[in-house]
N, C-alpha and C positions, 0 to 999 in steps of 0.2 A: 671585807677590806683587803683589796689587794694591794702587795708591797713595791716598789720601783720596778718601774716595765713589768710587772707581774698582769694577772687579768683575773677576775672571780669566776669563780666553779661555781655552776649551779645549782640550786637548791636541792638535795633528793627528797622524795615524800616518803612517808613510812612505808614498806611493804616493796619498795624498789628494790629489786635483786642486784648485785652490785657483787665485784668482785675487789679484793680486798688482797693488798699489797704487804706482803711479809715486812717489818720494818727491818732485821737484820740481813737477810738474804736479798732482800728487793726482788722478789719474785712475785709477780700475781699468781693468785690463786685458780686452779681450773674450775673448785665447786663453787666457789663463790659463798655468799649467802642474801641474808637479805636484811634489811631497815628498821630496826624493831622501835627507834624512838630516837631523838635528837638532846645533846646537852645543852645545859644555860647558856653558854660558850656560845651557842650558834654554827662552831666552829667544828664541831666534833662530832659523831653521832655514836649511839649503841646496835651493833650489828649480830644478828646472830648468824653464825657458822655451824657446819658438819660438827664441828671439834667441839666449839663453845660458842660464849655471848662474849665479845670482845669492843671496847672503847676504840677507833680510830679517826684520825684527823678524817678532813673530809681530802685531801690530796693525796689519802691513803684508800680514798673509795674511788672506784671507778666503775661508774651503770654498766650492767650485763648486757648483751644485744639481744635481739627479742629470739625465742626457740624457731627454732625450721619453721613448726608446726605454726607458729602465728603469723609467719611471713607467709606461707604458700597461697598462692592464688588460685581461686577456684577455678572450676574448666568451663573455658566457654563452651557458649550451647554451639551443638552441632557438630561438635568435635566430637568424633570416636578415635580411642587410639588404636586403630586400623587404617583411617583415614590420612593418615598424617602424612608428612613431607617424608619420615623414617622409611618407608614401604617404596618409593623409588627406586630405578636398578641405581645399583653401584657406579661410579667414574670407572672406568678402567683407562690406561695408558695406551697411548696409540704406537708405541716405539715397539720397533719389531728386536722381537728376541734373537739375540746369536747362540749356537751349540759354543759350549767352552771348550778351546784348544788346550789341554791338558800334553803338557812335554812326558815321551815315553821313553826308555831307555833302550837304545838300538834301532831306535828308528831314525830315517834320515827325515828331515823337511821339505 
C-alpha cells in the first residue's frame, strides 16, 4: 500500500541479499545481509546481518546488485588475449617538439 504520490517497493524473496539502511545515522550498509523471513505485516521483513538478525521496514531494505563474479561475461570463442585491439602500436602526436628557451644570467638575447 502506497501513500499519496508514493509507489510500492517490490516484493523481496527470502534469501535476497539486500543492504540495509541504519535508521539513526541513514547510512547504508556496505556488508549488507540477507532475507531470512518476512512479518504478518507484509510490510516488514527479518534480515540477518554480519552484527545480528534485525526487524526492518522494507523502505529500510534495499536489494544488493549481483557480485562482479555473476555479471562477467564469458570469452568469446576465438579470442585470445594476444589477439586483441590492446597489442596495436600506440597514437603518437604529430606536433613537432621545440628545445625550451631557458633565460640565463649574463647572457644577452
Amino acid at each position: 500500500m502506497a501513500g499519496a504520490g508514493g509507489r510500492e517497493l517490490a516484493h523481496l524473496e527470502i534469501g535476497t541479499p539486500v543492504h540495509v539502511q541504519d535508521p539513526i545515522g541513514r547510512i547504508w550498509t556496505a556488508c549488507g545481509g540477507a532475507i531470512v523471513g518476512q512479518c504478518d505485516s507484509g510490510r516488514s521483513y527479518i534480515v540477518s546481518t554480519p552484527t545480528g538478525t534485525v526487524r526492518r521496514n522494507r523502505r529500510f531494505l534495499r536489494p544488493a546488485p549481483p557480485s562482479r563474479e555473476a555479471i562477467a561475461k564469458p570469452i568469446a570463442s576465438g579470442y585470445a588475449p594476444g589477439n586483441g585491439p590492446s597489442q596495436t602500436k600506440p597514437r603518437r602526436s604529430c606536433r613537432q617538439i621545440k628545445k625550451t628557451v631557458r633565460f640565463q644570467a649574463g647572457s644577452q638575447p
